[in-house]
N, C-alpha and C positions, 0 to 999 in steps of 0.2 A: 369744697366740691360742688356744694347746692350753687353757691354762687356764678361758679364757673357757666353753668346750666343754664345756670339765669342770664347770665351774660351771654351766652352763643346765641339760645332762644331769641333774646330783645336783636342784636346783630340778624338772627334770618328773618324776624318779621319785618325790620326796617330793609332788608334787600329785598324783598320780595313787595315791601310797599313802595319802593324807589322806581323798579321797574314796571308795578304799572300803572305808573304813572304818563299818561300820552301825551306829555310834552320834552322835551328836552332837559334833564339836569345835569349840570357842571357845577363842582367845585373844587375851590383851587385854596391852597393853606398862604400862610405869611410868606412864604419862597418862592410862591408862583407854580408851584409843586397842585397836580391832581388829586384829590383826594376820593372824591364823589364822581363817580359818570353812570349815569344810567343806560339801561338797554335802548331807551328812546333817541338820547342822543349817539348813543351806535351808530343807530341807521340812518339818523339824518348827514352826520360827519363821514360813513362811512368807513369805519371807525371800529378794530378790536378793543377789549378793555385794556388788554395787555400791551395795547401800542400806546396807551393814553397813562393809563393808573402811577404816579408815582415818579411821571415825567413832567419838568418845564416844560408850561404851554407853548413856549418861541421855540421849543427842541419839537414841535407837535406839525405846529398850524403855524402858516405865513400868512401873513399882513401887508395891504398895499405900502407905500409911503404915508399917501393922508387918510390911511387907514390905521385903528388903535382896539387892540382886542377892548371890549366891555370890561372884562374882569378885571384886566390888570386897571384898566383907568380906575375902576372902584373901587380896588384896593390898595391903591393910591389915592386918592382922594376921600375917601372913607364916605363920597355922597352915590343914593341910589340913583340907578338911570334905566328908566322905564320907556317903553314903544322904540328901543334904537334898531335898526337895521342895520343889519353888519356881514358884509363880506370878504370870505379870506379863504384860504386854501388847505386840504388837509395833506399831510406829509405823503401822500399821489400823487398831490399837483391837482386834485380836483379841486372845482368851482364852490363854495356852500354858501349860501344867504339864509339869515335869520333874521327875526324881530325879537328882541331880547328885554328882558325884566332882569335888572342886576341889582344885588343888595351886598351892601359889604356885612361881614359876623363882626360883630364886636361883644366881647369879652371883657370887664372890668375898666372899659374905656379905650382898652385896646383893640385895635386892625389883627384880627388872625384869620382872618379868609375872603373869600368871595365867592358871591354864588350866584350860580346865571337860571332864568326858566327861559328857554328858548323856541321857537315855534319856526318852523319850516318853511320858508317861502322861494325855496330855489328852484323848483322847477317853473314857476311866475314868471321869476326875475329872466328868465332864460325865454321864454315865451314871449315878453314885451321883447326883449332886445333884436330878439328874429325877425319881432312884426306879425306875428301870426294873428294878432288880432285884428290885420286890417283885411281888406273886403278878399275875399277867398274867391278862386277861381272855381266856377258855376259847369263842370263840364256836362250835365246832363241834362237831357229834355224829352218830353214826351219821346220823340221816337226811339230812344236807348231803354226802354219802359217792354218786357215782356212778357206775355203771357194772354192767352185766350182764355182761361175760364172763366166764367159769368160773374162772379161776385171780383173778382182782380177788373176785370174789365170795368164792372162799375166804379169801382175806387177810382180806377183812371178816369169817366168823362166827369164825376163829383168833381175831382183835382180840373178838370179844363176850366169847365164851370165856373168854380175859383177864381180864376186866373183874370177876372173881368172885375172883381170888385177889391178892397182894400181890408176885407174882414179876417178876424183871427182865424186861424186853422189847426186842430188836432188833428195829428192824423196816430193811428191806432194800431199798434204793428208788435209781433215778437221781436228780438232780438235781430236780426239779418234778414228781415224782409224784402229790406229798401224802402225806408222809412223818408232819407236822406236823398234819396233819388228821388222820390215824389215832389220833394218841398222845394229838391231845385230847382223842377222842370214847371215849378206850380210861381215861382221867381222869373225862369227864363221865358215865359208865355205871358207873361205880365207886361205893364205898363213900366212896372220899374228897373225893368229885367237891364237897364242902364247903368244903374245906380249897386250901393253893393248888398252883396248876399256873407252876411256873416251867419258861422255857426260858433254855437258853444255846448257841447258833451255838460250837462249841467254834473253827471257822475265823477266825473276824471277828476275833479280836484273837490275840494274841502270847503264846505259853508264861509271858515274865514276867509277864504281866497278868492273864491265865486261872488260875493259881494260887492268887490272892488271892480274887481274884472266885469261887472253888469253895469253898474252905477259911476263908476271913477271913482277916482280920490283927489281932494283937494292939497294943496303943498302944505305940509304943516299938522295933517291930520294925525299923524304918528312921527316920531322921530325916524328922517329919512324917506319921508312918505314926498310925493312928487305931484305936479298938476297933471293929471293920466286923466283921459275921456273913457269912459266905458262902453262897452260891446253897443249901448242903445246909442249913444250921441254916433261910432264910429259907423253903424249903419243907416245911418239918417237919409230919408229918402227910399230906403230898399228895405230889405227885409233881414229880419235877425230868428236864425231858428235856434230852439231853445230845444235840447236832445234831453232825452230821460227825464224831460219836467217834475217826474214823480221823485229823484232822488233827492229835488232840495227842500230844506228844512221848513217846515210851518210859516214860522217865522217869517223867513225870507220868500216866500212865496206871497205874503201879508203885504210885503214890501213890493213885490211884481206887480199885483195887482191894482196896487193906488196907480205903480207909475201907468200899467197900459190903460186904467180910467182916465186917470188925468192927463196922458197924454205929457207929463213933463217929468222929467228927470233929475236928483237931487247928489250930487257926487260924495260921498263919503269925506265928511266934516267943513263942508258945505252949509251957507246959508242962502242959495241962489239957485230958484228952482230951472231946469232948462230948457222951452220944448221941443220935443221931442217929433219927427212925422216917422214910422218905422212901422210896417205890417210883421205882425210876429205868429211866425209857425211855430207849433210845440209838438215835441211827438212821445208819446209814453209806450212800454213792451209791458203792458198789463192791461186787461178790463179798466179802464177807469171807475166804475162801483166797486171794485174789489179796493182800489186805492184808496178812496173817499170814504168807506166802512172801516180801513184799518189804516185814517191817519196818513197814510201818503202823500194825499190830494187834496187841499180844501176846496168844497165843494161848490164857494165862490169862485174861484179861481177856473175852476175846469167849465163851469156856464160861461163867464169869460170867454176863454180860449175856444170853446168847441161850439161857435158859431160854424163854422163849417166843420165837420168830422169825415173824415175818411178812415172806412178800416181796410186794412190790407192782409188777408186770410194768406196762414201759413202756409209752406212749398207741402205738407203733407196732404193739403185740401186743396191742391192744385195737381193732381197727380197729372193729366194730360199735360201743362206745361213741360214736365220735368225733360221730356224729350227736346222738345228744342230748346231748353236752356242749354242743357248738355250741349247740344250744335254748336251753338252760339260759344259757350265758354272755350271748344275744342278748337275752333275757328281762331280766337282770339289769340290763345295761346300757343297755334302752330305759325301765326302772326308773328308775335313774340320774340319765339324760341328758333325760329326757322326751321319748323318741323311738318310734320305732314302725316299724323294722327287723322284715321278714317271716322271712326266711329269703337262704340263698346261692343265686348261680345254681348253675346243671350245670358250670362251667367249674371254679368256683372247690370247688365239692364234690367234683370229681373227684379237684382239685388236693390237697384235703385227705386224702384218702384214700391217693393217693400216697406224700405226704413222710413224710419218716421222725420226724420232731418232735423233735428232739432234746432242748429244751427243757420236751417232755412236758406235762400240764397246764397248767402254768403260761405254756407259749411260747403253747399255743390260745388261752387266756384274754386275753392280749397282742396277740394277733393281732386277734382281735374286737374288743377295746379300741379299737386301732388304725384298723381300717374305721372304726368309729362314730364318731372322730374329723374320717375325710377325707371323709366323707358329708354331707349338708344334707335333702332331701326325699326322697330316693327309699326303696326299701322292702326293696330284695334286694343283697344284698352282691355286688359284679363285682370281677373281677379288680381293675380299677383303684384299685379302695376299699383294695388291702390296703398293709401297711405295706409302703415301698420294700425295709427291710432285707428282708424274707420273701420278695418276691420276686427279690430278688436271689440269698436264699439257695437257694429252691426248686425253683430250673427246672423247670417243668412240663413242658415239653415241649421236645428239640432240632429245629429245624425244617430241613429237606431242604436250603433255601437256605443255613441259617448254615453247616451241614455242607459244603456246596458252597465256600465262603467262606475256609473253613476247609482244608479238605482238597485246594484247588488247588495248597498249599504245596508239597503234594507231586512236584506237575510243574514248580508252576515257584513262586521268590522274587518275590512282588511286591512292589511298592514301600509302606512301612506307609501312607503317605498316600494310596495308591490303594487301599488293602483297609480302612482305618478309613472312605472314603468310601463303599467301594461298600455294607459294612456297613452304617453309620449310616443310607443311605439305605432298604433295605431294613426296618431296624428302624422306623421312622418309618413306612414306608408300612404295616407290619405293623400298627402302634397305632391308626395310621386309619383302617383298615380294620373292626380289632375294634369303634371305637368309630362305624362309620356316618360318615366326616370329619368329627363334630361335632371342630370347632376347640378348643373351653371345656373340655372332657372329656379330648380327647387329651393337651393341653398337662400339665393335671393330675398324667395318671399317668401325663408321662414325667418330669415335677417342672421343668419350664419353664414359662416366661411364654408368652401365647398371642403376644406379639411374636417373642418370640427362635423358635417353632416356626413362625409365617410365612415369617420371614425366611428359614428349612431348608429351609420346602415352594418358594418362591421359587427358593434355590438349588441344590437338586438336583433343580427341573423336575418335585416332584412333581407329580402329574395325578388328579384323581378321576377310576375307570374307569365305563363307559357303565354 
């Protein structure tokens, strides 16, 4: 019995170490039969355990012609094969590429398995094939740039300014600013505004991957690896902005800074340095001291880069713009949609002016998107028209009643089903009210069927008052 115990125990600690592990495990026994799949190779394959565990891998996953699964080659062969790249399809028909470490098991001399570590490269492999890394189309320039308040306004003529010399640029921004508008309009007002404007989200993908994708690779440098130019050779001549500079690794930022001192480029397994002419904008959504004190940023690297700095103060520290973004977004999108939205009420204007936008630009822009989608004929954006998540997120207002509702707890424990009633009832009478008991509107913007809101007014005896 002890053993038994013993045995289950060693079994859940070895599943629970297989899984988190973040790379990819496959193994496969002397039949070609699954034995081993981790949670990591799940997601990269796509992949339940249950579609995989206990099946032939050619019953699983297709293989081009001069394509050869890793595993079986090594379990045939009985030799390892390290750095291969290999693509093939999971039983979907989806796309997967890896770079694979294969070891065959050997047991007493004998081939009883094969085992793969696998690492992720298929959203890459899909990015070069498209072309997305060549020179990106620049649509914005100063004039699509807006906003009057006094510190935005500076950011804008620092970015003209700019626009005369070839010096690195941070520019300094939260999340949805327009971080990305500034550095193109700071490209397009340039000398090199000819030449191309590459970006690269330094976030979006993985240190391993970001590496190659900056520098190249040389043919030869992994099995499967190819002669590829990287983001700096492909923007040569113009400019390369580098997004969330703070999310990449020490290391590799060690690496950024030789190439923009020395001005030459080194491709990954490479012995031929290249140079390089590339003005590079970088933009970070933090303080850059907060980065620099906790490791984000080395602090060479940001003296580097923030020969010129622009910061770009949040839409909550702009409250006068908020109006004519609003214009502008409403304009754009009755453009669009072929629609003919006036303006917001007073309720939801207020509301705007309020919240604190976390989301910045880009949340306002969503937001209006959003109305114009839950709208048909009318002409003024209401509360009801906004997206559910916003107002969920924004509480315009706490009303006397919920506080009451709320705050009774304090005298006494009510029962949950008697306070989610008395709630729910109030909130309903609340939506009726705002919208006039039109039935078709209320149901709407509480995101129920005009049935299921009958049924409510029914059973909590709602009453239209005199």
């Amino acid at each position: 019995m002890q053993i038994n115990q013993n045995h289950e125990k060693i079994l859940l600690i070895y599943e629970k170490t297989i899984n988190a592990i973040d790379a990819g495990v496959h193994v496969i026994d002397q039949e070609g039969r699954t034995i081993i799949y981790n949670q990591k190779m799940m997601e990269i394959e796509g992949m339940e355990v249950d579609d995989v565990l206990d099946k032939n891998l050619l019953e699983v996953f297709q293989f081009e012609k001069d394509e050869e699964s890793t595993l079986l080659k090594v379990l045939t062969t009985g030799e390892s094969r390290l750095n291969v790249k290999q693509t093939y399809f999971n039983i979907n028909g989806h796309e997967i590429t890896t770079i694979n470490d294969t070891f065959p098991i050997i047991i007493e001399n004998n081939i009883v398995g094969a085992m793969e570590i696998a690492r992720d490269v298929t959203k890459l492999e899909k990015l070069i094939r498209e072309n997305r890394f060549k020179k990106e189309d620049t649509l914005y320039t100063f004039d699509n740039i807006i906003g009057n308040d006094p510190v935005f306004q500076e950011a804008i003529e620092t970015s003209k300014r700019a626009t005369r010399t070839t010096s690195s640029v941070l520019i300094i921004g939260e999340t949805g600013t327009g971080k990305e508008l500034f550095a193109q309009s700071i490209h397009n007002d340039s000398p090199r505004s000819s030449k191309p404007f590459v970006s690269q989200n330094c976030a979006a993908l993985p240190d391993t991957l970001i590496e190659g994708i900056l520098f190249g690779t040389k043919k030869g440098a992994f099995t499967g690896s190819i002669e590829r130019p990287g983001l700096f050779e492909q923007a040569e001549g113009g400019t390369l902005l580098l997004d969330e500079i703070n999310s990449l690794d020490p290391s590799l930022q060690a690496k950024l800074l030789r190439v923009i001192q020395e001005k030459k480029v080194r491709r990954i397994g490479d012995t031929i340095d290249r140079p390089i002419d590339v003005r590079i904008i970088a933009t970070i959504n933090e303080d850059p001291i907060d980065a620099i004190s906790e490791n984000r940023l080395r602090k060479d690297l940001y003296y580097r880069l923030s020969v010129v700095s622009i910061f770009i103060p949040p839409l909550k520290a702009r409250q006068d713009d908020i109006q004519e973004l609003t214009a502008f977004f409403i304009e754009k999108y009755n453009s669009l949609f072929g629609m003919n939205i006036k303006t917001l009420d007073s309720q939801v204007k207020k509301l705007f002016l309020e919240y604190d936008w976390p989301g910045n630009v880009r949340e306002l822009e969503h937001v209006i998107e959003g109305a114009f989608n839950l709208m048909e004929y009318e002409e003024v954006i209401e509360y009801n028209h906004l997206p559910i998540q916003f107002r969920q997120k924004s509480h315009p207002e706490i009303d006397a009643n919920v506080e009451d509702l709320l705050y009774q707890t304090e005298k006494e424990i009510k029962p949950l089903d008697e306070f989610m009633y008395e709630a729910e009832t109030y909130y309903i009478q609340k939506a009726l009210i705002h919208h006039h008991f039109n039935i078709t509107k209320t149901a709407k913007s509480l995101g129920m069927s005009r049935q299921n809101l009958q049924y409510r007014i029914r059973k909590y005896g709602i009453e239209k008052p005199d």
